[in-house]
Wavefront OBJ file of the C-alpha trace (Angstrom):
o trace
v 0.000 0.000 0.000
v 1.483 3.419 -1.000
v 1.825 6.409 1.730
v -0.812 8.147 0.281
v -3.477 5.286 0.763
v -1.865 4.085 3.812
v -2.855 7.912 5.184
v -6.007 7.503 3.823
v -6.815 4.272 5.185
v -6.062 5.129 8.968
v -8.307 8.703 7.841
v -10.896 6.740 7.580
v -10.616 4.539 10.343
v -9.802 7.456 12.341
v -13.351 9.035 11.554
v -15.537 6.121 11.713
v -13.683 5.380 15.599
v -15.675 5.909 18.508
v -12.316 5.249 21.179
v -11.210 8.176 23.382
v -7.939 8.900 23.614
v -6.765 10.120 26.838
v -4.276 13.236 26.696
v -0.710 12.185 27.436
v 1.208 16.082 28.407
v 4.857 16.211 27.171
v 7.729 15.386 29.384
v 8.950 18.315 31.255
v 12.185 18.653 29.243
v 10.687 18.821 25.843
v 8.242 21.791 26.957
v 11.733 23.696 27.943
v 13.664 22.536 25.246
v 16.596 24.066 26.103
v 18.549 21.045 24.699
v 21.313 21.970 22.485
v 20.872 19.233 19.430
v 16.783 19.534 20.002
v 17.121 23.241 19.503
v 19.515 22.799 16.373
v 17.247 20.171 14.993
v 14.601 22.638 14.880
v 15.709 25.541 13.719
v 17.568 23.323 10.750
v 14.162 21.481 10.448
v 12.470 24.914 9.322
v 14.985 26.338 7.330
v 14.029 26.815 3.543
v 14.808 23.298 2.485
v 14.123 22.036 5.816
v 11.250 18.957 6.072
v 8.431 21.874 7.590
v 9.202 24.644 4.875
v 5.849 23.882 3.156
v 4.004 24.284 5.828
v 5.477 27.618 7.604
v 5.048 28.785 3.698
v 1.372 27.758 3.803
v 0.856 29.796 7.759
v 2.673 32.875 6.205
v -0.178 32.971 3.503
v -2.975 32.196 5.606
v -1.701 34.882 8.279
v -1.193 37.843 5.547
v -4.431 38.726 5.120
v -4.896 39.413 8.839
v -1.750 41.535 9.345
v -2.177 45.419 8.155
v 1.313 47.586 7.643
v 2.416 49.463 10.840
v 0.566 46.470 12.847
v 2.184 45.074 16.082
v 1.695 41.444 15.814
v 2.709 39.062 18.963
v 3.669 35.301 17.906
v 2.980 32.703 21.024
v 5.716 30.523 21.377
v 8.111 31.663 18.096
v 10.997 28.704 18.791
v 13.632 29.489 16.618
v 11.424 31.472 14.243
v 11.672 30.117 11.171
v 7.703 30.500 10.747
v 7.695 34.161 12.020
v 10.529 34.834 9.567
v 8.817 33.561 6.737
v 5.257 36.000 8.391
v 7.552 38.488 8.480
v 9.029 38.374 4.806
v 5.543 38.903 3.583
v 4.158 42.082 5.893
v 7.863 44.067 5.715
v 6.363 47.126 7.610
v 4.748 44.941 10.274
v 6.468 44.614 13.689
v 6.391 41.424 15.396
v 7.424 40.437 18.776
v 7.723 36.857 19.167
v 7.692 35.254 23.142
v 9.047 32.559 23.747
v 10.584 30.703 27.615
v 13.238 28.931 26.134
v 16.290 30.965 26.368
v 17.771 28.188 23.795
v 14.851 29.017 21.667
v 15.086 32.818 21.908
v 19.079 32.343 20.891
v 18.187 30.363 17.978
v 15.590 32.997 17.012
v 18.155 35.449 16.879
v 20.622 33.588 14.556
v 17.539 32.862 12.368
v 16.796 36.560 12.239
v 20.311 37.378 11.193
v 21.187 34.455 8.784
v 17.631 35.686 7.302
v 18.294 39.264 7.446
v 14.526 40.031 8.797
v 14.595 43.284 10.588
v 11.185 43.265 11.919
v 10.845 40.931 14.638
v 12.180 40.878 18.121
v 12.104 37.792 20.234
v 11.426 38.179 24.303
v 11.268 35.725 27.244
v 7.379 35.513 27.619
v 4.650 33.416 29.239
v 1.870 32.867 27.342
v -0.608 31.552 29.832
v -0.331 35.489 31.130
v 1.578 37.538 28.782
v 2.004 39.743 32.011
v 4.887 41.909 30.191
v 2.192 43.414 27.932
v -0.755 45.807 28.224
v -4.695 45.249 27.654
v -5.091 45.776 24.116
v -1.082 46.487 22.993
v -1.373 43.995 19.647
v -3.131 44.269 16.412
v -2.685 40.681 15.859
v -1.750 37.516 17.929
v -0.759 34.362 16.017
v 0.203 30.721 17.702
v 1.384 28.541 15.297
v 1.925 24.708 16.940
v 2.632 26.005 20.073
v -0.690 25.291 22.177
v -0.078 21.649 22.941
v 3.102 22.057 24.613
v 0.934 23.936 27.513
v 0.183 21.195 30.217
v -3.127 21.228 30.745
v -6.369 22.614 29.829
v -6.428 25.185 32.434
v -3.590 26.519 30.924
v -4.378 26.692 27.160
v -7.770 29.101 28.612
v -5.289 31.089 31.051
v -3.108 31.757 27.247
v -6.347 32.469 25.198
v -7.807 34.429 28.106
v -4.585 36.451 27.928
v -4.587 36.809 24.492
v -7.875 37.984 24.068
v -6.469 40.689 26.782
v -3.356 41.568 24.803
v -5.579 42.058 21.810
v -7.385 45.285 19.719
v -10.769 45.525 19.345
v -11.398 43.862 15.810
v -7.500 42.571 15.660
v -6.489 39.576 13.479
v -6.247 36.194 15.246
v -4.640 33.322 13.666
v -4.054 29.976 15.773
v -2.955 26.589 14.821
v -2.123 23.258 16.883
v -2.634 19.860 16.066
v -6.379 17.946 17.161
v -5.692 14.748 19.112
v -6.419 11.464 17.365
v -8.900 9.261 18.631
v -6.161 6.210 18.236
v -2.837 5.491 19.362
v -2.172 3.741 15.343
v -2.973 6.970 13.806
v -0.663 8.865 16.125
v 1.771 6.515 15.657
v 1.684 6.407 11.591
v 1.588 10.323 11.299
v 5.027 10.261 13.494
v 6.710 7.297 11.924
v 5.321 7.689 8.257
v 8.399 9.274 7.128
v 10.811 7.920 9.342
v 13.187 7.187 6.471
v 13.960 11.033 5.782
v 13.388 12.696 9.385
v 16.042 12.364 12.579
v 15.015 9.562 15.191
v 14.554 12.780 17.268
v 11.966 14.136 15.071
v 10.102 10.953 15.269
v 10.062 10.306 19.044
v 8.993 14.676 19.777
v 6.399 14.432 16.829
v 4.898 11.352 18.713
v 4.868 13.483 21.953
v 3.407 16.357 19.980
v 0.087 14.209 18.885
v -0.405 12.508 22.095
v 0.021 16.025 23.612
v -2.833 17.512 21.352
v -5.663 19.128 22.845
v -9.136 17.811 21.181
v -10.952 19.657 18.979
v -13.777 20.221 21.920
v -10.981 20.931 24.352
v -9.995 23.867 21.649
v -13.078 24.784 20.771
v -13.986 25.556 24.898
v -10.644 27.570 25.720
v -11.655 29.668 22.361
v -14.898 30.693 23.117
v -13.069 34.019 25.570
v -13.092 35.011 21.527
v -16.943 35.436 20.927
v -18.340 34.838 17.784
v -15.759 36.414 15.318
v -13.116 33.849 15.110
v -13.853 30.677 12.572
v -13.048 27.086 13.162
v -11.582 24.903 10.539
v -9.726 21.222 10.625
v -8.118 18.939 8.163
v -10.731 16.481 6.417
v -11.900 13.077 7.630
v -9.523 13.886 10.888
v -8.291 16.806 13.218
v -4.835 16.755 12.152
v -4.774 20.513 11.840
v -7.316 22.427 13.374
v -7.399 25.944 12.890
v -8.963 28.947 14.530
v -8.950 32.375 12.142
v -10.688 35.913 12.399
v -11.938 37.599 9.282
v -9.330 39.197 6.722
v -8.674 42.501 7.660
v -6.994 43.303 4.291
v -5.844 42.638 0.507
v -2.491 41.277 0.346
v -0.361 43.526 -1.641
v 1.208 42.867 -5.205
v 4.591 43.176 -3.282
v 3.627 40.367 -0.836
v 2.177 37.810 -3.630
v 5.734 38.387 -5.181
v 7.290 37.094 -2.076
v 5.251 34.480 -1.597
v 6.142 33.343 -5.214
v 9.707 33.216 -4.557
v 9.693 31.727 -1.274
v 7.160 28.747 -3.228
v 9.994 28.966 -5.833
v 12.669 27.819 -3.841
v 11.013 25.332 -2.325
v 12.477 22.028 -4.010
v 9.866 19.944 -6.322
v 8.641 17.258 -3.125
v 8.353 20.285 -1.243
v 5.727 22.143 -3.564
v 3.848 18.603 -4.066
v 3.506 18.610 0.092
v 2.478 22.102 -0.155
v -0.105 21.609 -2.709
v -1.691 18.794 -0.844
v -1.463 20.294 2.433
v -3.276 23.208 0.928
v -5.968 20.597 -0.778
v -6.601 18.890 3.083
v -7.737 21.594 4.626
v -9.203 22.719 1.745
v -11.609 20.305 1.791
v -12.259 21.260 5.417
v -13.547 24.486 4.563
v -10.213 26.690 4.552
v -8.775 28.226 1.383
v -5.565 29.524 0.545
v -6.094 33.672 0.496
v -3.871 33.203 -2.932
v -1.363 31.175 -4.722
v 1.873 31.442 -4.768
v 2.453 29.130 -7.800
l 1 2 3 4 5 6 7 8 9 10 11 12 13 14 15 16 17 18 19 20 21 22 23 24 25 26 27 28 29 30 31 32 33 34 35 36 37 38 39 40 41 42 43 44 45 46 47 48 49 50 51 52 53 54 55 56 57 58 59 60 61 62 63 64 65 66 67 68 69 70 71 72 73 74 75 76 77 78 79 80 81 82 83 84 85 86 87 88 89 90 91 92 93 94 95 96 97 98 99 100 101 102 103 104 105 106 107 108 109 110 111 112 113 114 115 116 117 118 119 120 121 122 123 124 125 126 127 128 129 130 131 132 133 134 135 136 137 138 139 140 141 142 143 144 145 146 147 148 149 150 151 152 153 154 155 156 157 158 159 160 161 162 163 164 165 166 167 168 169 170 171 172 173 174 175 176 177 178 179 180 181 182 183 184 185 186 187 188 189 190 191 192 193 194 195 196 197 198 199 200 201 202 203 204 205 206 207 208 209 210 211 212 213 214 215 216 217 218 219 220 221 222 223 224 225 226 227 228 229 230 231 232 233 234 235 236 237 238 239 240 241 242 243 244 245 246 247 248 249 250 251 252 253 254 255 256 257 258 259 260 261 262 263 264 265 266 267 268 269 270 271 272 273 274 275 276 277 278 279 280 281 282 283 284 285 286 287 288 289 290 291 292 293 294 295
């Protein structure tokens, strides 16, 4: 059976399942990750011809239309910022300020800022369950990008959204992404192994951790309602793979932008634009369309 079926197959199993999975938190040390080679293996991971470029090209699009020039725009947990880099590419005038508690993380983020030669965002120690260093209503936009499921429990993913609806304008953009937990352990565990043969053991094992530390969709869903009624829900067909929360556009992506976006989809090698394509075509079919295309 081919990868593509194989996926398929445990999609549908996956949506016809009644099971329960419990949620399993992430060890203590991977929540840090201050570890030297974890750290490296992300920030290399996310580079342009890194194994997650398609997808941190496929946020940057969905986040432009949200982001207006001259915005302040806060990123929840910005690692070594490879996705904020490539946000950042596309809204040049747009300041971000991405938190993050790792001081490892926060070190990388500054090398990746450099290498990139972004001038536009500035990473800061931060807690996102308070975001205590900033003031009621200091942001235009807040955007989390994978970052919810490393919070422990469910008490503290409302304590972050609670805080972010705090940090945020009146009619600001809101973009947030995590994965939804599977309802079985065999789809968890094919999603983490299914390309074992081109990703670090280390990728494997943290990508398993990252699934079974996925909030559910209802779990979500709860924590988002601090939000009211102007933030939409979408999630990867057949299965919660992706699920995605995303005010309305708040304007037209420029000519200047789309010509980024083209370059950055560009260098992106061949197997790179295929993932992208059918990334784009998954949640696509669950409702969410790509503002444009970059091809």
């Amino acid at each position: 059976m081919s990868g593509g079926s194989a996926m398929l197959a445990y999609l549908i199993v996956e949506r016809l399942s009644r099971r329960v999975l419990p949620r399993v938190p992430e060890p203590p040390e991977l929540v840090i990750m201050d570890n030297l080679a974890q750290n490296e293996f992300f920030e290399l991971a996310g580079r342009e011809d890194g194994i997650l470029a398609f997808i941190y090209l496929y946020q940057a699009l969905q986040i432009a239309p949200l982001v207006r020039p001259g915005d302040h725009v806060l990123d929840l947990g910005c690692g070594p910022a490879n996705q904020l880099v490539q946000v950042a590419k596309l809204n040049p005038q747009t300041h971000f300020t991405g938190i993050d508690t790792s001081a490892g993380m926060r070190n990388r983020a500054r090398q990746t800022i450099g290498r990139c030669g972004v001038a536009n965002i500035e990473p800061v120690p931060g807690d996102m369950t308070t975001l205590a260093e900033f003031a009621d209503a200091s942001f235009d936009c807040v955007i989390s990008t994978m970052s919810l499921h490393h919070l422990p429990d469910e008490v503290a993913l409302s304590d972050a959204l609670r805080a972010s609806r705090r940090v945020l304008k009146p009619g600001g953009g809101l973009y947030l992404i995590d994965f939804g937990r599977f309802k079985r352990a065999a789809t968890q565990r094919f999603f983490a192994e299914n390309r074992s043969d081109i990703q670090p053991e280390i990728f494997t094992r943290d990508y398993f951790n990252s699934l079974r530390a996925a909030f559910s969709v209802d779990e979500l869903s709860r924590a988002m309602r601090v939000f009211g009624d102007g933030v939409t829900r979408y999630a990867t067909a057949l299965a919660p793979f992706m699920v995605i929360f995303k005010s309305a556009a708040r304007h037209e992506p420029d000519e200047l932008t789309r010509q980024v976006a083209r370059e950055l989809y560009r260098r992106l090698s061949a197997s790179q634009q295929k993932d992208f394509r059918l990334y784009a075509r998954w949640l696509r079919a669950g409702g969410l369309e790509l503002p444009f295309a970059p091809d």
